[in-house]
N, C-alpha and C positions, 0 to 999 in steps of 0.2 A: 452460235453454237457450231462446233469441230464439225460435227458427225453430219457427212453429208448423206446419210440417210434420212436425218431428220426433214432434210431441205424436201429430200423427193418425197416425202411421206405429204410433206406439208402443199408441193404441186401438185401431186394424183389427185387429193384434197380438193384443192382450188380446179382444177378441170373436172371432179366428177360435182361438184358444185353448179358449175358451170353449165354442165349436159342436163342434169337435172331439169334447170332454170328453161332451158327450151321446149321441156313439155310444157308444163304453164304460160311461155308464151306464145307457144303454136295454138294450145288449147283458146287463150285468151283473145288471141285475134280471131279464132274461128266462129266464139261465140259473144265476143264481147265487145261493143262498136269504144271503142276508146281510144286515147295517145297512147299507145305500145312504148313510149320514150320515157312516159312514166316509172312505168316499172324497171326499164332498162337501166334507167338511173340508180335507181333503190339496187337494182341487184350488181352494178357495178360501182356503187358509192360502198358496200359491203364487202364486194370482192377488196377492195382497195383497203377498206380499214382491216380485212383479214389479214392483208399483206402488210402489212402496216406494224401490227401487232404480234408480229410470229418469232418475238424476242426472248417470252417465256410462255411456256406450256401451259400456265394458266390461261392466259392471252389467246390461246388459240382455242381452244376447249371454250373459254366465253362467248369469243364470234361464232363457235360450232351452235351453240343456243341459239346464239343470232340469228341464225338461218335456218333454224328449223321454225322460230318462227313466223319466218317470212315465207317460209315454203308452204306454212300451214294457213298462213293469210289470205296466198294465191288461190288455196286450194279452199276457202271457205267464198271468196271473192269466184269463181267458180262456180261452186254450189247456189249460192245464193242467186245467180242468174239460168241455172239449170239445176234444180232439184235431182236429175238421172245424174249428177257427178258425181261419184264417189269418194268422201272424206279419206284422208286418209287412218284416220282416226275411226271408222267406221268399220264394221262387220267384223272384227279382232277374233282371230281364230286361238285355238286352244295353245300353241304355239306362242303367239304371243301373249297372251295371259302370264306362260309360265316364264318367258322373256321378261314379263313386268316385276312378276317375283319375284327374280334374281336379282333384278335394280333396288328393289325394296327389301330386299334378306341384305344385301351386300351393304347398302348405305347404313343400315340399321347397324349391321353390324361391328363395320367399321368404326360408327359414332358413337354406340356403347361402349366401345372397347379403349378408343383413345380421348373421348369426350370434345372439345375444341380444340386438345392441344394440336393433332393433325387434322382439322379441316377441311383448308385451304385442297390436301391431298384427299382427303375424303370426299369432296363436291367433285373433282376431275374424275376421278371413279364413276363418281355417278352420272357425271356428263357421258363418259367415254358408253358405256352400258345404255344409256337412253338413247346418244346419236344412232349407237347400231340397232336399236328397237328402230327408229326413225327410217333408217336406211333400210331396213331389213320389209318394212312396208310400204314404201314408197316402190322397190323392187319387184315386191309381188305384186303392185297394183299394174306396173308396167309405166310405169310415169318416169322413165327415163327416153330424154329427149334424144333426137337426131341432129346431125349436126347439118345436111341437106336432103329436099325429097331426094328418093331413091329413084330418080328415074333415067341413070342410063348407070353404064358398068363403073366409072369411076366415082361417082356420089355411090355408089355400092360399098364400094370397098371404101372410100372416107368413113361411111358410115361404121359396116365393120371391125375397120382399126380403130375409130372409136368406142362402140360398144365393148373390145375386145379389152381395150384397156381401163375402161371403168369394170367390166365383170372381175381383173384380174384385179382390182383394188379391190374390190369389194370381198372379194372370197378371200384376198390376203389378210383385209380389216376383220374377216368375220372370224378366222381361224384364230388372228392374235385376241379376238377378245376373248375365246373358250380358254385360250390357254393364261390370259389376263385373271380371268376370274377364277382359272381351278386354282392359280398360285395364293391370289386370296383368301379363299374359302381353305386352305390347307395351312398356309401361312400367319395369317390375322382372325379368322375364327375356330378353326379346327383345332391348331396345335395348341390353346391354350387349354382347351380341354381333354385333348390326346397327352399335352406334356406339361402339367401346369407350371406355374412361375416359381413354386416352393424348390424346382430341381435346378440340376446344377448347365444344362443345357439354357437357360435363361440369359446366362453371360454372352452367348452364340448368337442371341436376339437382341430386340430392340430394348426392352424397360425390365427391369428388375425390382420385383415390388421390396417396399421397407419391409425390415425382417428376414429377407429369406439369409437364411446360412450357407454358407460351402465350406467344405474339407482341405478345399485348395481354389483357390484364386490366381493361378495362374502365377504366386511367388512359392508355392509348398506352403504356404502355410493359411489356418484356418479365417472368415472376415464372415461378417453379418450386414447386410445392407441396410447402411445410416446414409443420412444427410451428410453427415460427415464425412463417411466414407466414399460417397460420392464424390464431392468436390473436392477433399482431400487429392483424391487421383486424377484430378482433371476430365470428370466424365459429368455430364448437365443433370443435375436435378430437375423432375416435371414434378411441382408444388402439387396440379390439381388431383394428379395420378400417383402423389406418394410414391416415385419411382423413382429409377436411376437408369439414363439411357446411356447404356456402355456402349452404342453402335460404334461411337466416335470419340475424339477428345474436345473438350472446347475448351480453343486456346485463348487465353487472358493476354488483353491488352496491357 
């Protein structure tokens, strides 16, 4: 991919990954007699396959799974040798409650609305929405690691310009997801019921149900959405949704 934002979106990622990974294993050696190389492995055989994979967006949204639940493994592996750890999955305040429900209003709705035909784009939704539940309580529990004790002024400030630039991903990630999700919920469920598919603004969007009529189609003169009239103009028929997606053309081989 062109867009070297993507790249730096996809490093911050991989280093606030990374930072994470050192409270569990600070936590792990302090209460837990084992090979620390163990896990070192697991969570840089993961880094690696996340680098590996950062070819499409699906791909990386997968590994983002990945590591949550590996992070949630540490953290049960944890618990399990100290009862006084806390899950992160544990004590859910009302905050995330209504975090959860926007993961579950949004997939819902997404999936009623376009059925399997978009999916694949419907799960990444759902991924992007649960990693930041994920992150968003991993943060408040304070289980973000350091990169060295703090004990003189320059492991200070290591740590600092650490901390400073995981907080700065984090608050950039958490802002795109409100503005991720208002586009959604205005876009994919709101506007069909604020502007349904029968009006002539439906050409401006994605699917156009069979039936609907316009006045003008964009030649001055009047058309009614057929199958026919779809692929007649080079625009894709969606069978399951009875529809005609004008976003684009699709071009014949």
């Amino acid at each position: 991919m062109e867009d070297n934002s993507y790249i730096y979106f996809l490093l911050g990622l991989m280093f606030c990954f990374s930072q994470i990974y050192l409270y569990f294993r600070r936590e792990i050696l302090k209460s837990i007699k084992t090979n620390i190389k163990y896990y070192d492995s697991i969570c840089c055989f993961l880094l690696g396959l996340f680098a590996l994979n950062i070819l499409t967006l699906f791909s990386v949204f997968y590994n983002i799974i990945t590591f949550i639940i590996f992070f949630s493994w540490l953290d049960w592996v944890l618990y399990k040798n100290d009862p006084q750890h806390q899950l992160w999955w544990h004590q859910l305040t009302k905050g995330n409650y209504f975090y959860l429900s926007v993961i579950i209003f949004t997939f819902i709705g997404l999936f009623l609305q376009h059925k399997f035909y978009l999916f694949s784009s419907t799960l990444i939704c759902t991924m992007i929405l649960l990693f930041g539940f994920f992150w968003k309580r991993i943060k408040q529990q304070k289980k973000i690691g350091l990169f060295i004790d703090s004990r003189n002024v320059g492991s200070k400030i290591i740590n600092w310009i650490g901390n400073f630039i995981h907080n700065i991903f984090y608050y950039t990630y958490q802002t795109g997801v409100i503005f991720f999700f208002l586009f959604l919920l205005f876009r994919i469920i709101l506007l069909p019921v604020i502007d349904p598919l029968d009006v002539d603004s439906c050409l401006d969007g994605y699917f156009c149900k069979e039936g609907n009529s316009f006045d003008d189609c964009g030649d001055g003169k009047p058309c009614v959405i057929t199958k026919e009239y779809c692929l007649e103009h080079n625009y894709k028929w969606i069978e399951q949704l009875r529809s005609c997606d004008m976003s684009g053309e699709v071009h014949k081989l």
